[in-house]
N, C-alpha and C positions, 0 to 999 in steps of 0.2 A: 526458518528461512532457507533458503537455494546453499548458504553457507554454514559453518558453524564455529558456535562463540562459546567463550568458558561461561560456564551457569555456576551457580551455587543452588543445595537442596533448596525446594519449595518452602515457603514459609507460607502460614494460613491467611487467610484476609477477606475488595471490588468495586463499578462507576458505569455508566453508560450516558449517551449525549442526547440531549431533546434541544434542538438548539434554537428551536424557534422560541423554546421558554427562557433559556438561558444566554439570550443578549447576544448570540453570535450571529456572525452575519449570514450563513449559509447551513442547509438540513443536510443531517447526515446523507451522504451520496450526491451532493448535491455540488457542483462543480466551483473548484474555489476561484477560479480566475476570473468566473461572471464577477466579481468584486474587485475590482483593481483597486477602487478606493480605500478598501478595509483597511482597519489598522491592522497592523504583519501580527501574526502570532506566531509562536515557536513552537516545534514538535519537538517531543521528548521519547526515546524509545524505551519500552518495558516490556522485558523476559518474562514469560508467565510459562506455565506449565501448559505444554504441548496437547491441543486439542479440549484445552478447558478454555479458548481464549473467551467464549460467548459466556460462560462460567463466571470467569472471572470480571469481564464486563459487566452484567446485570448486578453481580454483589455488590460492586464497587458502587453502584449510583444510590447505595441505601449508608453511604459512610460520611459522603460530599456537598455541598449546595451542587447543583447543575450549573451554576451561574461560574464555577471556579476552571470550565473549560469543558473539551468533548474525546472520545475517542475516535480514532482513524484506525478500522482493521480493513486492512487491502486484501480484498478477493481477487480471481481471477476466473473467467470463463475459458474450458478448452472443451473440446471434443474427444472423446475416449474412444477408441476401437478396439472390440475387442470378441474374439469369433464371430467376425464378419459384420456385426451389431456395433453401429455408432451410438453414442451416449452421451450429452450434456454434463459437464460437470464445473461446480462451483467451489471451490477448494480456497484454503487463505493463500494469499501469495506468498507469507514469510510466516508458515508453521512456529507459533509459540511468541510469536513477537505482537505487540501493539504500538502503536501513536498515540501519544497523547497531546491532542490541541489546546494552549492556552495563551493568554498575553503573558501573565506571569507562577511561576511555578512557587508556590508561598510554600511554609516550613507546614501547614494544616494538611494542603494537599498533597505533601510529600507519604507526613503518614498515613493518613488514608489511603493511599494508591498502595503502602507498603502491607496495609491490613487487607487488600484484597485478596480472594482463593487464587492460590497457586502462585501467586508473583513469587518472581524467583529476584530479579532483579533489575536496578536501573543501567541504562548506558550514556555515558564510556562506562563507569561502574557506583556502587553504592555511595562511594567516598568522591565521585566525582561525577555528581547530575549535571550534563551540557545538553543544549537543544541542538538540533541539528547546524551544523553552518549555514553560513551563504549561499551556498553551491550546492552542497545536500539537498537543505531546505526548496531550493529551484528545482531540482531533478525531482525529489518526493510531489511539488504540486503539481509539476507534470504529469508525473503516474499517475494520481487521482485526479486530475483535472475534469474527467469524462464520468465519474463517480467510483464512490467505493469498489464497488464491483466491475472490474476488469475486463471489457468488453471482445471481441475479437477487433481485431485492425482490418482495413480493408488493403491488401497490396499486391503486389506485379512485379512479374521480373524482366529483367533486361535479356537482350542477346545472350552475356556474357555469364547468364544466371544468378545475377546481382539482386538482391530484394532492393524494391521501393515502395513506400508509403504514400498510403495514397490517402488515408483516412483512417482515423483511432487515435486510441494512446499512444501507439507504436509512433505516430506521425513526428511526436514530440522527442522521441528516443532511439532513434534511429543509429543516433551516434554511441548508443551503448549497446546497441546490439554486437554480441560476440558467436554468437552462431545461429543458423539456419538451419530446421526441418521441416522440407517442403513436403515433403509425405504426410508428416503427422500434423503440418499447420502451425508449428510452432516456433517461435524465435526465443534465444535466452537471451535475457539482460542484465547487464551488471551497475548495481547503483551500488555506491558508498556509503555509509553511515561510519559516525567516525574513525575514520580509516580504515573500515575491512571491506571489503568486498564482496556482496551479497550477490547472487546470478538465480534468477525465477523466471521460470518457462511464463510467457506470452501467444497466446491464441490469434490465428489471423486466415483471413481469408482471401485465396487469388483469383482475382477479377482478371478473368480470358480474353475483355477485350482492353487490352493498354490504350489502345489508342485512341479510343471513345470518353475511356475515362478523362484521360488527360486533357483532352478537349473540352471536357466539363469543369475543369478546374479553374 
């Protein structure tokens, strides 16, 4: 993540989400607010070892029924420059961290999730598994509302060089935006998980006519 958290060493172990087989209401990338009626489920965050996240997903789904829940790994789209050469790039949004979506976190899927490669550990910590809050829980379906993968935002600036949101993820988090680079396209955002402060660069795009937009809105 944008942040960082005390880890303990890796321990050996893994899961991944097919969710149209497994009773949940929405496919991975697939936006969770089309479902207002769902029954709520609860995210759980687990540390895994840095760049084995897709590693340690795929093991995971040979320990589990798929029916006991899904993973949520948040990418992001930015744009790279670099000697003059723009580039596409898809990167996680919180390096070494995962979601895990379920109704209920049973004592079966604890250890499973703990036998997956590279899990380091659960949050707040080992001795104290909590899902996200209320508030968390809101800000996190925001960020993936659009899907897993982090799209650019569409936005414009004022007179006064103020960003506005005009369309994307960004639309929904504007109030956590803490800074702005209009050169490179990107905004940082700070969401909470239980009480620390995570900040991960956001991709966005300025639409030059403001005033056109807005009239389509």
């Amino acid at each position: 993540m944008g942040g960082v958290m005390d880890r303990r060493e890796p321990t050996p172990g893994v899961i991944l989400d097919h969710a149209a087989q497994s009773g949940l209401t929405h496919a991975p990338g697939e936006s969770v607010s089309r479902h207002p009626a769902a029954v709520r489920r609860d995210y759980y965050v687990i540390a895994v070892k840095t760049g084995g996240e897709q590693r340690y997903i795929k093991s995971a789904e040979n320990l589990m029924s798929e029916r006991d829940g899904r993973f949520v790994w948040p990418r992001r789209a930015l744009s790279i420059r670099k000697e003059g050469v723009t580039s596409e790039s898809i990167a996680p949004l919180y390096p070494g961290y995962l979601f895990w979506e379920t109704r209920e976190l049973s004592d079966r899927s604890i250890m499973a999730l703990r036998r997956g490669i590279g899990f380091i550990k659960f949050l707040r910590s080992d001795y104290d598994i909590a899902p996200l809050c209320s508030r968390e829980h809101e800000l996190f379906s925001e960020l993936i509302a659009y899907g897993e993968v982090i799209k650019k935002s569409s936005v414009v600036f004022d007179e006064n060089n103020r960003i506005r949101v005009i369309d994307g993820p960004l639309r929904r988090l504007e109030g956590s935006i803490v800074k702005v680079d209009r050169r490179k396209g990107r905004a940082k955002v700070a969401l909470s998980f239980h009480g620390r402060t995570i900040v991960a660069d956001l991709g966005f795009e300025v639409l030059e006519n403001a005033d056109r937009c807005e009239m389509a809105m």
